[in-house]
C-alpha positions as CSV (number, residue, x, y, z in Angstrom):
1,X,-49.8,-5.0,-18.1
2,X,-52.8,-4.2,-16.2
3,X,-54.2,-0.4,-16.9
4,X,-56.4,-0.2,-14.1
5,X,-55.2,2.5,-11.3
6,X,-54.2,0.9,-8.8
7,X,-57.0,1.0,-5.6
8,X,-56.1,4.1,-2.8
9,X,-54.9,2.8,0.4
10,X,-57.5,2.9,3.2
11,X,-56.7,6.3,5.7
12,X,-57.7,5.9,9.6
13,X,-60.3,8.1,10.2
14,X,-58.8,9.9,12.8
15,X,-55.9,11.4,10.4
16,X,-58.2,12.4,7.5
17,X,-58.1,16.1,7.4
18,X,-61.8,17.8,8.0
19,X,-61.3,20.1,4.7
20,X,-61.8,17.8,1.8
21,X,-59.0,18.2,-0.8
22,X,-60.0,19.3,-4.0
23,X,-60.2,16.9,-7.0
24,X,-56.4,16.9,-9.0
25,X,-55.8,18.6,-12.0
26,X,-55.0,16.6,-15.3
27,X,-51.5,15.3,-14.5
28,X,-51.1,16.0,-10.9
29,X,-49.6,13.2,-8.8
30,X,-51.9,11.5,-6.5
31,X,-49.5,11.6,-3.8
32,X,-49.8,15.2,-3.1
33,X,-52.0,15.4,-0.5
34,X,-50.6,12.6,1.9
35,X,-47.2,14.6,1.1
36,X,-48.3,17.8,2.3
37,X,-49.6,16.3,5.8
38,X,-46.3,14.3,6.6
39,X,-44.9,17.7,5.9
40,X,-47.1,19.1,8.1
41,X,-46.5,16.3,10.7
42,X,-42.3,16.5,10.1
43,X,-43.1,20.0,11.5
44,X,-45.3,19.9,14.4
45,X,-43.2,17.1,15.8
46,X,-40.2,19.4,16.5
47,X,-42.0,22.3,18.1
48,X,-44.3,20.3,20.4
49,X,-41.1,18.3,21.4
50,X,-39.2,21.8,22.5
51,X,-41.9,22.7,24.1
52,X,-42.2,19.9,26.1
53,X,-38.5,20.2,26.9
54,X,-39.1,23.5,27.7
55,X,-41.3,22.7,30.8
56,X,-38.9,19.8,31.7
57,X,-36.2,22.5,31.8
58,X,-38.8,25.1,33.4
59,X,-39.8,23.0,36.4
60,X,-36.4,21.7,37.2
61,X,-35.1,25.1,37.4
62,X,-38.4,26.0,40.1
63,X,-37.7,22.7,42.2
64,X,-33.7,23.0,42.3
65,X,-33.8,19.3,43.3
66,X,-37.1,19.3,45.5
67,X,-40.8,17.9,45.0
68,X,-42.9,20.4,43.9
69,X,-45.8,18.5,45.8
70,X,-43.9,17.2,48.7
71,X,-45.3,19.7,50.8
72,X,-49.5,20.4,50.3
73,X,-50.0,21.2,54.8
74,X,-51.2,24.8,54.0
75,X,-51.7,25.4,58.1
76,X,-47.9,24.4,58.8
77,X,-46.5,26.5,56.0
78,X,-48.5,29.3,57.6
79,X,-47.6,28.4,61.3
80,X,-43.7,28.3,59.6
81,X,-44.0,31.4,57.4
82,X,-45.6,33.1,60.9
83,X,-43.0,32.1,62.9
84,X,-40.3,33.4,60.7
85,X,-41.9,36.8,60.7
86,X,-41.9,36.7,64.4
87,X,-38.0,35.8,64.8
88,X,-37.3,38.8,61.9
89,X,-39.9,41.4,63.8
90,X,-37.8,40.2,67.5
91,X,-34.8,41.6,66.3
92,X,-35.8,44.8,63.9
93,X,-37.4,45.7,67.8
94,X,-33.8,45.4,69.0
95,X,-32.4,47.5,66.3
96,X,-34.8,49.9,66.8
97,X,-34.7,50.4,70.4
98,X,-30.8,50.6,70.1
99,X,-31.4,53.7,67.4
100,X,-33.9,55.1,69.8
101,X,-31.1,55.1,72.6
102,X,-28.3,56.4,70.4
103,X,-30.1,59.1,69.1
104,X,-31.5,60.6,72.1
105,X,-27.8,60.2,73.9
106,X,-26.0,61.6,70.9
107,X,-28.4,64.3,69.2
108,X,-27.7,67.9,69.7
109,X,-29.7,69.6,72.4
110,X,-32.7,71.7,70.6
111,X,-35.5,73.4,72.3
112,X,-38.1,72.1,69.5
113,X,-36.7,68.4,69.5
114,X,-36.9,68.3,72.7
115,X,-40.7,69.7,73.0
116,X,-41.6,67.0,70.5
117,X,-39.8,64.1,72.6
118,X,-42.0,65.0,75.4
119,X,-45.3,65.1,73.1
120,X,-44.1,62.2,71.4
121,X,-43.7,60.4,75.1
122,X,-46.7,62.2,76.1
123,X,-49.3,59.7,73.5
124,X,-46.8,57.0,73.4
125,X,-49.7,55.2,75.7
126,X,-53.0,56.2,73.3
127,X,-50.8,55.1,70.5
128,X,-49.6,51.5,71.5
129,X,-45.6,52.7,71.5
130,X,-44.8,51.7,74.8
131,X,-45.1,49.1,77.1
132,X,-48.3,48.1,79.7
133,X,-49.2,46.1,82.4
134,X,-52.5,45.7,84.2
135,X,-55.2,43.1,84.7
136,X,-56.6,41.7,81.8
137,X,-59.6,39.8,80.4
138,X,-58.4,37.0,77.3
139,X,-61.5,35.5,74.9
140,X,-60.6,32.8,72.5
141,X,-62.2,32.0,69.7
142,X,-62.0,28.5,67.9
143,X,-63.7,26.5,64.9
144,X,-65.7,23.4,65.7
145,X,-64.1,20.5,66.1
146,X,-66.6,18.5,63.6
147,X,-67.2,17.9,59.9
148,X,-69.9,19.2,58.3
149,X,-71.9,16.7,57.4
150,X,-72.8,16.4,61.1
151,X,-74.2,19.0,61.7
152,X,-77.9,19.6,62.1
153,X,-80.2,20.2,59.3
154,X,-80.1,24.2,58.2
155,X,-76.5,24.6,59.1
156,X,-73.6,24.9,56.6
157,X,-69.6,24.7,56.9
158,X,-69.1,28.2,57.3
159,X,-71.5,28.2,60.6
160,X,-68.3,25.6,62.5
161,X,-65.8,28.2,61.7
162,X,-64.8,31.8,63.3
163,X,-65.2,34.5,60.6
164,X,-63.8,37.7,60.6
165,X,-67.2,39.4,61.9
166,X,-66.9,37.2,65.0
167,X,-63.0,38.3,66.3
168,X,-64.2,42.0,65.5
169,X,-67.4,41.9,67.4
170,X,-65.6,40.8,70.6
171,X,-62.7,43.3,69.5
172,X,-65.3,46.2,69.5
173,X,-66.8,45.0,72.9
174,X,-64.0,45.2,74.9
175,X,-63.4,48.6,73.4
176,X,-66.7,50.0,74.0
177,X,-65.9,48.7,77.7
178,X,-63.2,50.6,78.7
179,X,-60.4,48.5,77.1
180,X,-56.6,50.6,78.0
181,X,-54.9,48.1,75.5
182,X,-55.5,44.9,73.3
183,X,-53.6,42.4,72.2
184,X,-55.1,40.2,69.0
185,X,-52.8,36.5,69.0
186,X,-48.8,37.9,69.6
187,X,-49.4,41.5,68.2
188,X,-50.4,44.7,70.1
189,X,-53.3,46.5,68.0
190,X,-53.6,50.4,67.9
191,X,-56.1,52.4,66.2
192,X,-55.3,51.4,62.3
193,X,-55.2,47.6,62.8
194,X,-57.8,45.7,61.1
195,X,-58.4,41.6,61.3
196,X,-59.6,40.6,58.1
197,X,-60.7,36.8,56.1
198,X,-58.1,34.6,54.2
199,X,-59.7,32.1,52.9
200,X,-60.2,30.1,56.4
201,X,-57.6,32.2,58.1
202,X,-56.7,35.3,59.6
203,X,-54.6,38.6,58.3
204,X,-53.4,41.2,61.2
205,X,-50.7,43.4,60.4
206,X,-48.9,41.5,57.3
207,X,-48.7,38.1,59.5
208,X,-51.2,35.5,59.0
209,X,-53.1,33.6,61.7
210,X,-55.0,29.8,62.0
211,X,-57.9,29.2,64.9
212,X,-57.6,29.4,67.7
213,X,-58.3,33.1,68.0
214,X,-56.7,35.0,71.3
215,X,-57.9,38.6,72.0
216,X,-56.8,40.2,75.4
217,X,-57.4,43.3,76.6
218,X,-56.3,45.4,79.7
219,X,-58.6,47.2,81.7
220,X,-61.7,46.6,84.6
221,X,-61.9,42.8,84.2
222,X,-65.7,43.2,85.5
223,X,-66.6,46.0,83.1
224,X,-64.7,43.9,80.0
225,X,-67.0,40.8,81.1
226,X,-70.1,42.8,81.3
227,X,-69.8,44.6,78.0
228,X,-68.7,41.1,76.4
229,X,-71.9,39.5,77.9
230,X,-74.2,42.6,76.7
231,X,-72.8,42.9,73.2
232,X,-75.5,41.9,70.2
233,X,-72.4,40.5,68.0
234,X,-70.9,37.8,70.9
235,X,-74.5,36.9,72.1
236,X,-75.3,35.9,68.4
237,X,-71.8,34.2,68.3
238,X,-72.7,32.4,71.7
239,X,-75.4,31.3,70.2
240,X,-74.0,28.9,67.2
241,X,-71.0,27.5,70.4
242,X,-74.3,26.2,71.8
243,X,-76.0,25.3,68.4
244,X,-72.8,23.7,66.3
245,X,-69.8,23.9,69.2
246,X,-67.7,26.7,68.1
247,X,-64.8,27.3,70.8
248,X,-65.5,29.9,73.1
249,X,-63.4,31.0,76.7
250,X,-62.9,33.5,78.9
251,X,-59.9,33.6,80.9
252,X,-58.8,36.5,83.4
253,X,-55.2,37.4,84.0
254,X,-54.1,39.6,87.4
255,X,-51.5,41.2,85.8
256,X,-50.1,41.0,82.1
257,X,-47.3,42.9,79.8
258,X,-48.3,44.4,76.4
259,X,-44.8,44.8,74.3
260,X,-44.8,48.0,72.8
261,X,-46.4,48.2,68.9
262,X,-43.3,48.2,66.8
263,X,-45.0,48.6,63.2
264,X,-45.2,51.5,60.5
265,X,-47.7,54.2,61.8
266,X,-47.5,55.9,58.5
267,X,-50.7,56.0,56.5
268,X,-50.6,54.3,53.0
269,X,-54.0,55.6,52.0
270,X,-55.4,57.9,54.2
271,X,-53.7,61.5,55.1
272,X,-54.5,63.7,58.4
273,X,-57.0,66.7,57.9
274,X,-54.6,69.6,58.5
């Protein structure tokens, strides 16, 4: 019988724990330590495994049957999502005209309503409620229709597309010229709208807009164009259409229709000064 221990087996480095175990004590199997990591392993196996089936189960309950990535054209599910909104906004107009005509055929005749109806209809124009047609003046505003790495030397990507600054510079010049009512893309703007960056996109009243850009206003079509070619803000933007080809029009309509502003008028942040 050979008394010699017999030689440890060689371990792959890549499973030979970073701690080194301690020497054994007098008597102490030699096994120990190789049992204590398939312990270890007979362990981990189980919970990484549920949690793998956990995502399995976790993504096929999100997809209910669909490709997650079958669908990555961000400006479709924008023109789609915009749409939608549109359709919806159509028919709470509807609704709310046919509450606007009930009320006022079946409410009780009172001195004080009736003194507010006629304020009410009395700055239903200055606040966008009501319909209006006139002449009008449309500016559109579009990206470049090239990549960036044609463009000339000192100009960037954000120089081909419209910003935010750009639709509220022509917004404030037709304004500032005698503007009776605007209309920004398929909504009427009053006094609280705002147009404001999304990532390459637009936000105007909770619906969300791609280039290109419409903004028409009713008023003196000369006195629109004149304040439009005076204005510091479009004369800069002029500049890059000539310099990197941003899209820039000017279109005049003899007579238009503004829909009436159908949207909340109630502050979220802001309260009147009594």
């Amino acid at each position: 019988m050979n008394d010699a221990e017999p030689p440890e087996a060689s371990e792959p480095e890549a499973l030979r724990p970073d701690v080194v175990e301690p020497e054994p004590e007098p008597g102490e199997p030699l096994g120990r330590p190789v049992a204590r990591r398939r312990v270890t392993w007979g362990v981990l196996v189980p919970v990484v495994t549920a949690a793998a089936g956990l995502m399995f189960a976790m993504s096929f309950q999100a997809a209910q049957g669909r490709d997650l990535r079958a669908d990555r054209d961000l400006p479709q599910l924008i023109k789609e999502g915009t749409a939608r909104v549109a359709d919806k906004a159509a028919v709470l107009d509807e609704l709310q005209r046919e509450v606007d005509a009930l009320s006022k055929s079946n409410a009780p005749a009172d001195d004080h309503i009736s003194s507010l109806n006629r304020a009410a209809d009395e700055l239903a124009g200055t606040a966008a409620t009501t319909k209006v047609r006139g002449s009008a003046l449309e500016v559109t505003l579009d990206d470049a229709h090239r990549t960036a790495d044609s463009l000339p030397d000192g100009f960037t990507a954000d120089d081909i597309v419209v910003h935010q600054q750009d639709v509220q510079g022509v917004v404030n010049a037709l304004w500032s010229s005698g503007a009776e009512a605007m209309m920004i893309q398929d909504q009427r703007v009053i006094s609280t709208s705002a147009v404001r960056c999304v990532g390459n996109t637009l936000i105007l009243q909770g619906r969300v807009y791609a280039p290109p850009y419409r903004i028409t206003a009713i008023g003196d079509v000369d006195r629109l164009q004149h304040g439009l070619d005076a204005d510091a803000s479009v004369t800069i933007y002029k500049q890059y259409v000539d310099a990197v080809g941003l899209g820039y029009a000017v279109h005049t309509h003899s007579s238009i229709e503004f829909p009436a502003y159908s949207g909340s008028v109630d502050f979220q942040y802001a309260s009147p000064i009594r």
